[in-house]
Every structure is written in C-alpha cells, then in structure tokens.
Gaussian input, Z-matrix of N, CA and C with variables (Angstrom, degrees):
# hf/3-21g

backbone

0 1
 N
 C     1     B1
 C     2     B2     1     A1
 N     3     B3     2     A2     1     D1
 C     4     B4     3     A3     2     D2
 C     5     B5     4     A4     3     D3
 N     6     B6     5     A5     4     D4
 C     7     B7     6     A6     5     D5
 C     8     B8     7     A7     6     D6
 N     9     B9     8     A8     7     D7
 C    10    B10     9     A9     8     D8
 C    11    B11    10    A10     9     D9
 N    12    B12    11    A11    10    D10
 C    13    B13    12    A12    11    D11
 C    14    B14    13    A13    12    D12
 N    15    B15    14    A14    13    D13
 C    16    B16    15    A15    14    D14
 C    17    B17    16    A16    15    D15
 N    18    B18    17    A17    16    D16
 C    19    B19    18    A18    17    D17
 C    20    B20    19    A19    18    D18
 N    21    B21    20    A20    19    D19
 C    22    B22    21    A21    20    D20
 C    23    B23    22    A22    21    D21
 N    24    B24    23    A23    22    D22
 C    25    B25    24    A24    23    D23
 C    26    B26    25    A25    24    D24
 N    27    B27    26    A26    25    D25
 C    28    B28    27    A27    26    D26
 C    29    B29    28    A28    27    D27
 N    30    B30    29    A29    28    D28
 C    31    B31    30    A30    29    D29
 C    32    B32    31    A31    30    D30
 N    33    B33    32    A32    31    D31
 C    34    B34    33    A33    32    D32
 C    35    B35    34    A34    33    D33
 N    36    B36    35    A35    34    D34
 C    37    B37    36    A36    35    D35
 C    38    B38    37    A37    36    D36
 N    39    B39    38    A38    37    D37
 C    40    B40    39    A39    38    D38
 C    41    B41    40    A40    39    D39
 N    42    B42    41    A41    40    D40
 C    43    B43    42    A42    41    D41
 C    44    B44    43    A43    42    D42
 N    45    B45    44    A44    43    D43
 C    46    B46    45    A45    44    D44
 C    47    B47    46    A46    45    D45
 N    48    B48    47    A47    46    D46
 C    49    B49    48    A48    47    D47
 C    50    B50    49    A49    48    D48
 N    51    B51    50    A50    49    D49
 C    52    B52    51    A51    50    D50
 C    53    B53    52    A52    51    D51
 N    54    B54    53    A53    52    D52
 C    55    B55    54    A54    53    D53
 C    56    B56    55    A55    54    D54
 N    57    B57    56    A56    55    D55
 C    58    B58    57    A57    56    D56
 C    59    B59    58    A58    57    D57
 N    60    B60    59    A59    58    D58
 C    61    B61    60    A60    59    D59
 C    62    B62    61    A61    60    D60
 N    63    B63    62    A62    61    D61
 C    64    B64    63    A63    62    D62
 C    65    B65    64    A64    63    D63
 N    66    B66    65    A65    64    D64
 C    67    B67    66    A66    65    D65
 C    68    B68    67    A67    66    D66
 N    69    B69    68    A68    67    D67
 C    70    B70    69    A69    68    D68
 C    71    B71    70    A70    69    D69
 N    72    B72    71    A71    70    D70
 C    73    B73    72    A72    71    D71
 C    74    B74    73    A73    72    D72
 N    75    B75    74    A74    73    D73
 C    76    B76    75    A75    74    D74
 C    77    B77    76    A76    75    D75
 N    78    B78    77    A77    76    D76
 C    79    B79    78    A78    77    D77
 C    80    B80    79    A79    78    D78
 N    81    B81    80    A80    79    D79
 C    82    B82    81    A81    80    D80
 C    83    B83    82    A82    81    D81
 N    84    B84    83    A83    82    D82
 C    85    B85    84    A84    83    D83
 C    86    B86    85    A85    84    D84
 N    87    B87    86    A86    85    D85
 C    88    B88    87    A87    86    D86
 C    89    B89    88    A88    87    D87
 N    90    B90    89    A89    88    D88
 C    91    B91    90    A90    89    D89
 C    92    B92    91    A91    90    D90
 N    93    B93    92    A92    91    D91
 C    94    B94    93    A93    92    D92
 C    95    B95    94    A94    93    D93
 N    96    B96    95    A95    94    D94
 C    97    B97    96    A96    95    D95
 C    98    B98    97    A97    96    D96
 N    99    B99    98    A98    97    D97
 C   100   B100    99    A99    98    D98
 C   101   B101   100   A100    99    D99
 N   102   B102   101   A101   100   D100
 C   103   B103   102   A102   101   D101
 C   104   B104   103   A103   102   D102
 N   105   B105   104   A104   103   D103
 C   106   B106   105   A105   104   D104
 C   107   B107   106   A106   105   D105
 N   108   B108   107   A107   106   D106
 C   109   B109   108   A108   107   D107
 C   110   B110   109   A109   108   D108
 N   111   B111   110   A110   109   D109
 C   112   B112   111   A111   110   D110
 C   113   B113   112   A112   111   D111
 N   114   B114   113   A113   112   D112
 C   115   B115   114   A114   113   D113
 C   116   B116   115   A115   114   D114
 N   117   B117   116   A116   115   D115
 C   118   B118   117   A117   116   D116
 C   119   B119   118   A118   117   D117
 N   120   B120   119   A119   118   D118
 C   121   B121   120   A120   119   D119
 C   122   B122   121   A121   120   D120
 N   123   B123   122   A122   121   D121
 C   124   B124   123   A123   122   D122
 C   125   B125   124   A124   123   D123
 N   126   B126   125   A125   124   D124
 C   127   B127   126   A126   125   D125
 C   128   B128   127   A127   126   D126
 N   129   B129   128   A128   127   D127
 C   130   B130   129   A129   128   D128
 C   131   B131   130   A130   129   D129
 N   132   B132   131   A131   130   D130
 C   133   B133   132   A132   131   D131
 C   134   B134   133   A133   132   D132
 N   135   B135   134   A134   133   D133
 C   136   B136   135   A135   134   D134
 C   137   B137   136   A136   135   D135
 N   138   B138   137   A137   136   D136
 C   139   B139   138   A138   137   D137
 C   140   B140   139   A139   138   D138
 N   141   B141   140   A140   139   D139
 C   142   B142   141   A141   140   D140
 C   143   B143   142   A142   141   D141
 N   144   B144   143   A143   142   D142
 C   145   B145   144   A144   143   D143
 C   146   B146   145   A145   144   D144
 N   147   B147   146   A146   145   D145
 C   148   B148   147   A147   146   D146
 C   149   B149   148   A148   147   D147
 N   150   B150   149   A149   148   D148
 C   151   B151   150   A150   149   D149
 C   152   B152   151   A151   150   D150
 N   153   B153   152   A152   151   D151
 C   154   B154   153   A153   152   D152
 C   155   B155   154   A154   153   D153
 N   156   B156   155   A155   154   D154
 C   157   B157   156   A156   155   D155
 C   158   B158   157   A157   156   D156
 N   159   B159   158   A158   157   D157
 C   160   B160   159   A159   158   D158
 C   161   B161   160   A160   159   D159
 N   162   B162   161   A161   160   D160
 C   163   B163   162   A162   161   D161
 C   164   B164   163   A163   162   D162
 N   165   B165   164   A164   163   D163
 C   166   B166   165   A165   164   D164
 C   167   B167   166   A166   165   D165
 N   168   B168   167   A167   166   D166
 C   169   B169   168   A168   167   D167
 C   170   B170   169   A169   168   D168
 N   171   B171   170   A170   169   D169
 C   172   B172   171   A171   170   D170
 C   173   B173   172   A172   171   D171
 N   174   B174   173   A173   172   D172
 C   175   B175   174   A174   173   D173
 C   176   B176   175   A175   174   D174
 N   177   B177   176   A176   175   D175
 C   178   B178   177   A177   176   D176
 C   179   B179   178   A178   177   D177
 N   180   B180   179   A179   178   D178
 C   181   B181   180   A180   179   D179
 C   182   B182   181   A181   180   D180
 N   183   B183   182   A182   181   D181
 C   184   B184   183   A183   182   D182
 C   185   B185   184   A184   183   D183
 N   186   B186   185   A185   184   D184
 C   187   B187   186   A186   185   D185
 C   188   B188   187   A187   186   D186
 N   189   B189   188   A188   187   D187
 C   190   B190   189   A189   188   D188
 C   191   B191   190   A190   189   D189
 N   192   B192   191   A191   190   D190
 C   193   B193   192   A192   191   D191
 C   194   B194   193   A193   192   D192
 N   195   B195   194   A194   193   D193
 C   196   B196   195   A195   194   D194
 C   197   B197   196   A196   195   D195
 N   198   B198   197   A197   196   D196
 C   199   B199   198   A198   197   D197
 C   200   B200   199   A199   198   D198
 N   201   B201   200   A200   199   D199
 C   202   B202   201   A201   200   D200
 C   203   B203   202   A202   201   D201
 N   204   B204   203   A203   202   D202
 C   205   B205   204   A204   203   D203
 C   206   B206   205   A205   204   D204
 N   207   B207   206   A206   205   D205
 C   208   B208   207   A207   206   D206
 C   209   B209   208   A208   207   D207
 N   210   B210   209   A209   208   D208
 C   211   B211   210   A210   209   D209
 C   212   B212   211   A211   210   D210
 N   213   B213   212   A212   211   D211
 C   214   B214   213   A213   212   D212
 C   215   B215   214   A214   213   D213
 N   216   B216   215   A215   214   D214
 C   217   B217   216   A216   215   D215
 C   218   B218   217   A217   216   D216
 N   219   B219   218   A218   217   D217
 C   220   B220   219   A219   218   D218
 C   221   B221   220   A220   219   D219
 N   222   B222   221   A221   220   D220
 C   223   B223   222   A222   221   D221
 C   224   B224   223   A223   222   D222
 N   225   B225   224   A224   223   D223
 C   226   B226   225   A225   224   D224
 C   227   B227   226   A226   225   D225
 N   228   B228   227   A227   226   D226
 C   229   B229   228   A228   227   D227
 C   230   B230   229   A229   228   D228
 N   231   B231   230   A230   229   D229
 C   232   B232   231   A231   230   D230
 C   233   B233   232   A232   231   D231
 N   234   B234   233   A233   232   D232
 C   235   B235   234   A234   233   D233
 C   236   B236   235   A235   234   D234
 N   237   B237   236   A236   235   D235
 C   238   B238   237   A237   236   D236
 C   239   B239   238   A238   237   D237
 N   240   B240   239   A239   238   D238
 C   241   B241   240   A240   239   D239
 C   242   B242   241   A241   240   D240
 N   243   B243   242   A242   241   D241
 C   244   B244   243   A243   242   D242
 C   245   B245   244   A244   243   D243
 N   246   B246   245   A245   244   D244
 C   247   B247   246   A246   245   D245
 C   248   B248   247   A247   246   D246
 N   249   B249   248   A248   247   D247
 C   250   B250   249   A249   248   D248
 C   251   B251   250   A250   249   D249

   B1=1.4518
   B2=1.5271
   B3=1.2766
   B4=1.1125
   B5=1.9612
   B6=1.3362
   B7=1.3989
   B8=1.3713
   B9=1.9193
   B10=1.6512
   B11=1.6264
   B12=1.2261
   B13=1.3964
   B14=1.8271
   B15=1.5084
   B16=0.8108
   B17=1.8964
   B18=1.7870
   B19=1.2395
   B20=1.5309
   B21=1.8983
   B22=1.3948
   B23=1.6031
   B24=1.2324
   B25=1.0794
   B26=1.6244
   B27=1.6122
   B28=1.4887
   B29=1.4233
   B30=1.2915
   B31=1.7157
   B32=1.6474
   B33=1.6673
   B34=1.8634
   B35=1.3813
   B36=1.6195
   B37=1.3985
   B38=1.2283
   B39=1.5214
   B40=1.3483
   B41=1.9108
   B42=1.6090
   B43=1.5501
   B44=1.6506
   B45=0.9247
   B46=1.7227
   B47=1.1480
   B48=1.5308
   B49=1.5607
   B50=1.5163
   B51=1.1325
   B52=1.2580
   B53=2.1086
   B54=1.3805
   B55=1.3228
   B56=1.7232
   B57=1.4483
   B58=1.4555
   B59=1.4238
   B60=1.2182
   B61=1.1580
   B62=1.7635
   B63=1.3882
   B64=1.6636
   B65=1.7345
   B66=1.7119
   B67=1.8030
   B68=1.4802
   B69=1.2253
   B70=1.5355
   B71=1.6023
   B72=1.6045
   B73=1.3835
   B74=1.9212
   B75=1.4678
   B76=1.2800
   B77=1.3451
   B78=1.4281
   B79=1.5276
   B80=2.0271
   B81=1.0938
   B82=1.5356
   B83=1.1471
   B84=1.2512
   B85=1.1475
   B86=2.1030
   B87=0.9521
   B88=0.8791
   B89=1.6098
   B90=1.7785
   B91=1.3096
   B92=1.8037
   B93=1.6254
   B94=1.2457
   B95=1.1856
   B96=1.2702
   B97=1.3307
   B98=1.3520
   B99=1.3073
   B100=1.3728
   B101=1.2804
   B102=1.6815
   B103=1.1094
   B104=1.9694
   B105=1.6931
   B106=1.4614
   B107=1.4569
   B108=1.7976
   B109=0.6318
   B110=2.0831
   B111=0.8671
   B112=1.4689
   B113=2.0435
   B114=1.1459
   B115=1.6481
   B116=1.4366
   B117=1.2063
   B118=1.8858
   B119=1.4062
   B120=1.0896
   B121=1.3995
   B122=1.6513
   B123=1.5570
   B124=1.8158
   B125=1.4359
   B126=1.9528
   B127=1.3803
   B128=0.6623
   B129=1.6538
   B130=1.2337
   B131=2.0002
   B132=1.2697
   B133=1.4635
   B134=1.4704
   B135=1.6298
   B136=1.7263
   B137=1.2701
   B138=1.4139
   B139=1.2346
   B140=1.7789
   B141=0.9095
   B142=1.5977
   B143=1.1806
   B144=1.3927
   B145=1.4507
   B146=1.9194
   B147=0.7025
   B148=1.6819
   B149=2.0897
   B150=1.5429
   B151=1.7394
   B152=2.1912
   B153=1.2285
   B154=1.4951
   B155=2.0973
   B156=1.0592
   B157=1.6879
   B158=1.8009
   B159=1.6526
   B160=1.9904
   B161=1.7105
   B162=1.3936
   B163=1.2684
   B164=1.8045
   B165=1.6300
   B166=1.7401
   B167=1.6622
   B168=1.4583
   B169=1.6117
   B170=1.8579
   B171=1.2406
   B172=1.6776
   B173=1.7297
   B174=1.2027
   B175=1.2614
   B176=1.6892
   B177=0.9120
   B178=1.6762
   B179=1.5813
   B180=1.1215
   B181=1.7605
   B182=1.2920
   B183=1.6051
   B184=1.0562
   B185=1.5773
   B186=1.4938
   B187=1.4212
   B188=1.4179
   B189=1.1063
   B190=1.6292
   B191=1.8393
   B192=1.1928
   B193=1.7507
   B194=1.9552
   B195=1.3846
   B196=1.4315
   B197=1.7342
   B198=1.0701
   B199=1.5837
   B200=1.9195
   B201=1.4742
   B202=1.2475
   B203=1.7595
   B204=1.4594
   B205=1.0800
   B206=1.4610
   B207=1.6892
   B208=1.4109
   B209=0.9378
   B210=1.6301
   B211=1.9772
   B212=1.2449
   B213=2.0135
   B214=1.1974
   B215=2.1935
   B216=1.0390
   B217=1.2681
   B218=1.5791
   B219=1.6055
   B220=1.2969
   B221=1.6590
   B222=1.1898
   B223=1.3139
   B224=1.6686
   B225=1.3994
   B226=2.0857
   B227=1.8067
   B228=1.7207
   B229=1.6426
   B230=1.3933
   B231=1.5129
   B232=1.3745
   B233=1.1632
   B234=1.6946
   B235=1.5500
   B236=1.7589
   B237=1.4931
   B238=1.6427
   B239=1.2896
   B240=1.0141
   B241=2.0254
   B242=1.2452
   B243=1.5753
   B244=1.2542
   B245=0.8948
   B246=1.7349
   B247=1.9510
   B248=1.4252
   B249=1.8659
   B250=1.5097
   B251=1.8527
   A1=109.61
   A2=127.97
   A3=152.36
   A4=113.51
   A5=113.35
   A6=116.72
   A7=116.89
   A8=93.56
   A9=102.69
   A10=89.34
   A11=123.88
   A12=122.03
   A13=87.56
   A14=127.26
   A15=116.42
   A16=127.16
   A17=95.44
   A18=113.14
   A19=112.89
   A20=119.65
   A21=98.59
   A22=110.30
   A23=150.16
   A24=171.22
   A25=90.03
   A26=114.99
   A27=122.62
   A28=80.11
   A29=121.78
   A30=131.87
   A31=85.02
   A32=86.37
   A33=96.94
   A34=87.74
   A35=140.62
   A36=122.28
   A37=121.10
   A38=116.03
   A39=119.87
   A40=115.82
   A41=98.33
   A42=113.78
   A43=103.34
   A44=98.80
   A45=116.09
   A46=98.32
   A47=123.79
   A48=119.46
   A49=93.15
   A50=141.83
   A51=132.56
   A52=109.78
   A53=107.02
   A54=112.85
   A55=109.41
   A56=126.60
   A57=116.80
   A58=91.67
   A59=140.69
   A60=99.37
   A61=133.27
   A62=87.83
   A63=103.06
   A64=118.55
   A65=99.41
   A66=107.43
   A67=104.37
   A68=126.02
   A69=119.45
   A70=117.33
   A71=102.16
   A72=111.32
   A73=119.23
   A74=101.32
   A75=96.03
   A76=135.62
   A77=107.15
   A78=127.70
   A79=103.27
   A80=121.38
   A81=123.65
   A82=108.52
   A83=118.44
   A84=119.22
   A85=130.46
   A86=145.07
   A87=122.84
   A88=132.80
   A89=129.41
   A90=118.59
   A91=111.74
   A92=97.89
   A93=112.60
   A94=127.53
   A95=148.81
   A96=150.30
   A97=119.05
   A98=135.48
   A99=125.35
   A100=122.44
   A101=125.57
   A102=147.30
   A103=86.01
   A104=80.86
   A105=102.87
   A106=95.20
   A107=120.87
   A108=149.45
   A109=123.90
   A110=134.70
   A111=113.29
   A112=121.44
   A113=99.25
   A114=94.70
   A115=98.08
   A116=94.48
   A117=125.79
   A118=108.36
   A119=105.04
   A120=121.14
   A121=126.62
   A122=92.08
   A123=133.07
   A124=97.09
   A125=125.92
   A126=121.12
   A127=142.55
   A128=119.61
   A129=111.67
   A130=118.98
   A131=96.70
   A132=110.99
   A133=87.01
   A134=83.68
   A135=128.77
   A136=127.24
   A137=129.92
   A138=134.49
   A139=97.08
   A140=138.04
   A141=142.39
   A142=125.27
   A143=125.89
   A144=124.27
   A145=130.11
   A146=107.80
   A147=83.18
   A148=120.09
   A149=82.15
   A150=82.52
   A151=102.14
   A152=78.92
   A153=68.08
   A154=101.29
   A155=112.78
   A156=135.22
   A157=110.21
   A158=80.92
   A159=78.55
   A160=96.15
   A161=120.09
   A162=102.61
   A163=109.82
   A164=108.31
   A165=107.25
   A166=84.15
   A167=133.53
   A168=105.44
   A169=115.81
   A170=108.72
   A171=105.45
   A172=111.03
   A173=111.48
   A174=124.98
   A175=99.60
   A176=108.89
   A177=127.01
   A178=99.61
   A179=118.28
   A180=114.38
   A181=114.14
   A182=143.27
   A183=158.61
   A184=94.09
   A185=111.12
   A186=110.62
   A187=123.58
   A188=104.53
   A189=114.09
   A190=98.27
   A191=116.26
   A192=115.15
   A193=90.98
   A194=115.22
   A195=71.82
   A196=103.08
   A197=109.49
   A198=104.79
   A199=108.87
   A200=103.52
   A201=129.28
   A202=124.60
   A203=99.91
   A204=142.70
   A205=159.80
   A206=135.82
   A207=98.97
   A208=95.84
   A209=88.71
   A210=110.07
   A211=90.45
   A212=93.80
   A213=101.28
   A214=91.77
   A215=110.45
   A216=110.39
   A217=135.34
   A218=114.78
   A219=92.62
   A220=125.57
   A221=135.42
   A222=122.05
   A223=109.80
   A224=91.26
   A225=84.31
   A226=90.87
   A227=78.87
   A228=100.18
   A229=99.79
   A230=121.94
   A231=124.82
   A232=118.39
   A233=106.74
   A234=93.74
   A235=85.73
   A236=81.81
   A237=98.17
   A238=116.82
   A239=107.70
   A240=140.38
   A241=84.56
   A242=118.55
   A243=142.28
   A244=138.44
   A245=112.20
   A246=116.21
   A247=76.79
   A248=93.86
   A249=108.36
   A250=94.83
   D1=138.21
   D2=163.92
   D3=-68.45
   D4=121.76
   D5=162.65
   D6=-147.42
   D7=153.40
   D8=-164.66
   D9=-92.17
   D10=148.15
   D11=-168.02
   D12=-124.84
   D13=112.98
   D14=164.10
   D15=-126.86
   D16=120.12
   D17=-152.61
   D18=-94.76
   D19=98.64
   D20=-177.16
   D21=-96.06
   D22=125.30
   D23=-165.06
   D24=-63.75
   D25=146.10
   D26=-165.77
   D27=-106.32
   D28=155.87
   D29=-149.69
   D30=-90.13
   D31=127.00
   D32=161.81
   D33=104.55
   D34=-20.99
   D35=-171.92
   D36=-82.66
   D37=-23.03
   D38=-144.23
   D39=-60.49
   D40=-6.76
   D41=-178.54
   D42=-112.25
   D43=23.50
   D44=169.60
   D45=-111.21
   D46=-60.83
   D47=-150.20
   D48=-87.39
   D49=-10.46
   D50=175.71
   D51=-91.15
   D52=-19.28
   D53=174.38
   D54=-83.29
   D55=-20.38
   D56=168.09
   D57=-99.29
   D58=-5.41
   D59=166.91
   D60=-96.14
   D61=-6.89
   D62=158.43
   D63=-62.36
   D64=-46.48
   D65=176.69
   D66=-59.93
   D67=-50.29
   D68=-146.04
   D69=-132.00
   D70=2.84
   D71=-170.61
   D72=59.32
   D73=-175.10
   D74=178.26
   D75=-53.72
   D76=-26.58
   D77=-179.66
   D78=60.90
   D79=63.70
   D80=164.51
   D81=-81.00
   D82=132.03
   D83=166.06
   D84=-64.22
   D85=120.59
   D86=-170.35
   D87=-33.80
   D88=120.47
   D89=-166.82
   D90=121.62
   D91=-47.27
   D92=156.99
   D93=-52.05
   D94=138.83
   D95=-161.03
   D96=-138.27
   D97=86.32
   D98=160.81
   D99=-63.88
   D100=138.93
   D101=-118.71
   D102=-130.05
   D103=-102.27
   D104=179.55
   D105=-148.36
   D106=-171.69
   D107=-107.56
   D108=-162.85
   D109=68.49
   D110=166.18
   D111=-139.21
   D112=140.51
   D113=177.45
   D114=-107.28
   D115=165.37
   D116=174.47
   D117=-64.37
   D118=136.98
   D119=166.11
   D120=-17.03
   D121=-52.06
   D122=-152.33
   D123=-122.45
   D124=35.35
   D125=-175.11
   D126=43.01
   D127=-22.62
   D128=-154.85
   D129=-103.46
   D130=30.73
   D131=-177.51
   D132=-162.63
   D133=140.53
   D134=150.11
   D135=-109.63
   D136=120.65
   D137=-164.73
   D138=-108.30
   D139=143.81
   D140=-166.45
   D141=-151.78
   D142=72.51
   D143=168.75
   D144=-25.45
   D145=84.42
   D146=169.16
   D147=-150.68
   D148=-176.39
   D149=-159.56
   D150=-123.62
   D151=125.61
   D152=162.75
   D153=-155.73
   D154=179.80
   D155=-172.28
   D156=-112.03
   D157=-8.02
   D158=-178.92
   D159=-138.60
   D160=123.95
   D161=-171.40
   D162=-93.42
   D163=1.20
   D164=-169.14
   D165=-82.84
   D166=-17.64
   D167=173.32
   D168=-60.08
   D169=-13.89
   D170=162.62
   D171=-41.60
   D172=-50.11
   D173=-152.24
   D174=-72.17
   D175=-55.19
   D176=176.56
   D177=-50.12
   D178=-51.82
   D179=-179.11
   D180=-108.89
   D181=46.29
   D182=148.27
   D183=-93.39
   D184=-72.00
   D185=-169.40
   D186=-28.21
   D187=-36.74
   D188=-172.37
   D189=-63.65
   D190=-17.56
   D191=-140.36
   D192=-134.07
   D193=-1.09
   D194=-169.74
   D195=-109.78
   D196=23.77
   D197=172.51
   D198=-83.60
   D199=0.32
   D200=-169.86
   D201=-101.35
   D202=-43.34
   D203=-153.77
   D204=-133.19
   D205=73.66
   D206=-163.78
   D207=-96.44
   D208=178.05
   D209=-174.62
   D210=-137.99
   D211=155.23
   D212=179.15
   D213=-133.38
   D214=106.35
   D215=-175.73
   D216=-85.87
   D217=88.46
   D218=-160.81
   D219=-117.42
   D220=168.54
   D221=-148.24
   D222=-117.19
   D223=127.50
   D224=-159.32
   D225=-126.53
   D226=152.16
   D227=-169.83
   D228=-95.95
   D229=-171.03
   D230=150.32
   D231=-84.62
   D232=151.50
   D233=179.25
   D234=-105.83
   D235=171.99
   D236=171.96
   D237=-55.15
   D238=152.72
   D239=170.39
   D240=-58.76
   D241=-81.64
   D242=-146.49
   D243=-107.93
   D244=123.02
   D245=-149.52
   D246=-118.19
   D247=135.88
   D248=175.91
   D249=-99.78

C-alpha cells in the first residue's frame, strides 16, 4: 500500500528536523519505504510518499520525529486509467 505522509513541523522546529536529519538520516524502520519527497513553499509542511505491507512500521518511525513533528498519515488507492 501506498501512503501520503503529511508532516507539519511544530513552530520553531523546522531547523531541528532538518539538523537530525542530516545526523541520523530518516531512520525507517526496515519494510518502510521511502517514495519521494516535497515541502511547502512556507516550510512548514512535508509531504512524503511512501510504501509499505505493514502499516504499525509508521509507529516505529514517527517516534523518532514526533517531538518535532505531527503527521497525518493517509492511505491512497489508484485511481482509474479510465474516465467514462
């Protein structure tokens, strides 16, 4: 399954969450899948593609992030090919 991971930064962090993630990287847990990638204009959001088959590895790699961070994690299907 595919999810949009969307990360708004708690005011004043956003040069925090970019300084552990230089130290320690993303920290995924194995299973977890990074996708891609984009922030907001105005910092203050991270938008985060990714894929995984188990969705409690969220839980395992939030922890690392949420004294930083909330997330709002949500789970997207395909849309159709084909518009009648």
């Amino acid at each position: 399954m595919k999810y949009m991971v969307i990360e708004t930064f708690k005011p004043g962090m956003v040069d925090a969450v970019y300084q552990r993630f230089a130290e320690k990287g993303r920290m995924l847990p194995q299973g977890l899948i990074y996708i891609d990638s984009w922030l907001s204009a105005d910092r203050t959001r991270c938008y985060q593609l990714m894929e995984t088959q188990n969705y409690s590895l969220f839980k395992k790699w939030t922890i690392h992030w949420d004294d930083l961070t909330d997330f709002d994690i949500i789970e997207l299907i395909d849309s159709p090919t084909k518009v009648d």
